[in-house]
N, C-alpha and C positions, 0 to 999 in steps of 0.2 A: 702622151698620156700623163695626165696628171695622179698623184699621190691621194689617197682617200685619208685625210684625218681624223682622228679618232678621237671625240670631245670630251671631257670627265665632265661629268654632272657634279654642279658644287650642293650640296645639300644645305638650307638655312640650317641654323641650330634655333633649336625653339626655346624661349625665354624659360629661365629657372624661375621658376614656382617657389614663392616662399613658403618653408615648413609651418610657417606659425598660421599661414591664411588656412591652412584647412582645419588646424584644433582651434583655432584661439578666434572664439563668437564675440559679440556684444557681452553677452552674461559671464565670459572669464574674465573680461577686462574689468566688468562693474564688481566682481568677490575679489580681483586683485586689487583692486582702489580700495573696498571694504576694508582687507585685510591689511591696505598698508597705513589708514588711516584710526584702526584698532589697535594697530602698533605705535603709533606716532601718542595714542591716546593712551598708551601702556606706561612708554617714558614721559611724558608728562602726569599720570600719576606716581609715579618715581621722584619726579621731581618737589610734590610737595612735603612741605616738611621739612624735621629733620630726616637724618638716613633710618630712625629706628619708629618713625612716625606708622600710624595704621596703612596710610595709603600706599605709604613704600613698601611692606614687609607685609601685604596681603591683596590688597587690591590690584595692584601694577602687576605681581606676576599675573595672578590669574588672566587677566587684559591679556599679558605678554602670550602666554601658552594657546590661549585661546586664538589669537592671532596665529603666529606661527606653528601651530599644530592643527587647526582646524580650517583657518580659513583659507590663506595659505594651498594646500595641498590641494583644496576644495576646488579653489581657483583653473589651478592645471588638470585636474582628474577628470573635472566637470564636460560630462557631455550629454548631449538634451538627446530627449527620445527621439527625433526622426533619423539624428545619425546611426543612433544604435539599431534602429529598425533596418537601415540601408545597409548595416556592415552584417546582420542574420542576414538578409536576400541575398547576399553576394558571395555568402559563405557557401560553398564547395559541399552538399553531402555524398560521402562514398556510396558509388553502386547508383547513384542517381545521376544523368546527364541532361 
C-alpha cells in the first residue's frame, strides 16, 4: 500500500496596485504641471529687478501663494464627478441591504 500525499496549494500573489493609479487622472497631473509651472513663474518674477523692485515685493508672492496654496492642493483633492457619483452608490445606508 502506498502512502496518500497531501499537496499545499501554492496561491499566486496578485500584483500590487499602485495607490496613485486610482486618484491621480489626466486632469491632476495637468493642475500639477499648472501649478508647478505658476511657481517656476513666481521665482522668476522674484528674480527681476532689484530685491526691493515692484515685481519682487508684490507680484512674485501673489504668483507664489496662488501656486502653492491654491493650485497645488487643487491638484491632489481634485476629483471629477463620476468618482464621486460611484463612492454615494457604494456607500452602505443603515437599515437598508
Amino acid at each position: 500500500m502506498s502512502k496518500q500525499v497531501n499537496r499545499r496549494v501554492v496561491k499566486k500573489a496578485k500584483k500590487m496596485v499602485s495607490p496613485f493609479n486610482i486618484y491621480w487622472k489626466k486632469n491632476n497631473f495637468a493642475l500639477l504641471f499648472v501649478g508647478l509651472l505658476v511657481i517656476i513663474a513666481g521665482f522668476v518674477f522674484m528674480s527681476f529687478g532689484a530685491w526691493d523692485s515692484f515685481p519682487s515685493l508684490y507680484i512674485s508672492p501673489v504668483i507664489l501663494v496662488i501656486g502653492y496654496l491654491i493650485i497645488l492642493p487643487a491638484s491632489i483633492l481634485f476629483i471629477g464627478k463620476k468618482e464621486v457619483e460611484n463612492k454615494e452608490e457604494q456607500e452602505i445606508i443603515p437599515g437598508k441591504n
